[in-house]
N, C-alpha and C positions, 0 to 999 in steps of 0.2 A: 449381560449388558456390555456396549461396546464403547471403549473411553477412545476421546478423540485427541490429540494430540494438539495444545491451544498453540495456537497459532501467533509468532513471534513479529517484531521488529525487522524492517532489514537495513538497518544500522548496523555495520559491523560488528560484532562482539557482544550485541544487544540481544537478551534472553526476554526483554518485556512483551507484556501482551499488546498486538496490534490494536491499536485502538482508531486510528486512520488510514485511508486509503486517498495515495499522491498519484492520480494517473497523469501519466507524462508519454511525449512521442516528440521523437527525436524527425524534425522534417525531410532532413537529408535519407533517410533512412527506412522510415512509413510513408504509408499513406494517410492521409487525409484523417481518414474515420478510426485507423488504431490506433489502441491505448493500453501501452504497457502499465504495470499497477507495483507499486514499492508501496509496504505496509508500514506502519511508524507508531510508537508505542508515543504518547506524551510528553515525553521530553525529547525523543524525534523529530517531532514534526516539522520545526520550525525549521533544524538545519539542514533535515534530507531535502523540502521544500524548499530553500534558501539554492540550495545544491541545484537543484532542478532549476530553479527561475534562472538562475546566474546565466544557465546555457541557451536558456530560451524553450525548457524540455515541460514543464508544467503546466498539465492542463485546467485540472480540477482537482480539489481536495472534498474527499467524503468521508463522516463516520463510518468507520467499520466497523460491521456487524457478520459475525461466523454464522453462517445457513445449518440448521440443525440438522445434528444427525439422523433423528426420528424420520421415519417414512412418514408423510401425509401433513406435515407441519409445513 
């Protein structure tokens, strides 16, 4: 059996598990239809989001959910 490695916050310093998903696109920068994705554990959310809105960079916020490992799932 093959262990997956959970997948963290990207809160600086943050070891929690991602529990959201902040896509953001920076306009100067993308286009249009890209979206970069910053993962946020629960007590993340609000300031990595907050971070994002400030700049104008926040598009959508979603539950994350980790795609399983298992072939055929």
């Amino acid at each position: 059996m093959v262990e997956v490695a959970e997948i963290q916050c990207s809160a600086k310093g943050c070891r929690a598990p991602a529990a959201w998903r902040l896509l953001w696109q920076n306009p100067k920068l993308h286009t249009a239809e890209r979206r970069k994705t910053w993962l946020a554990c629960e007590d993340h959310r609000r300031s990595l989001g907050d971070f994002l809105s400030a700049r104008g960079f926040l598009r959508e916020v979603q539950p994350f959910a980790p795609i399983s490992p298992r072939l055929g799932t």
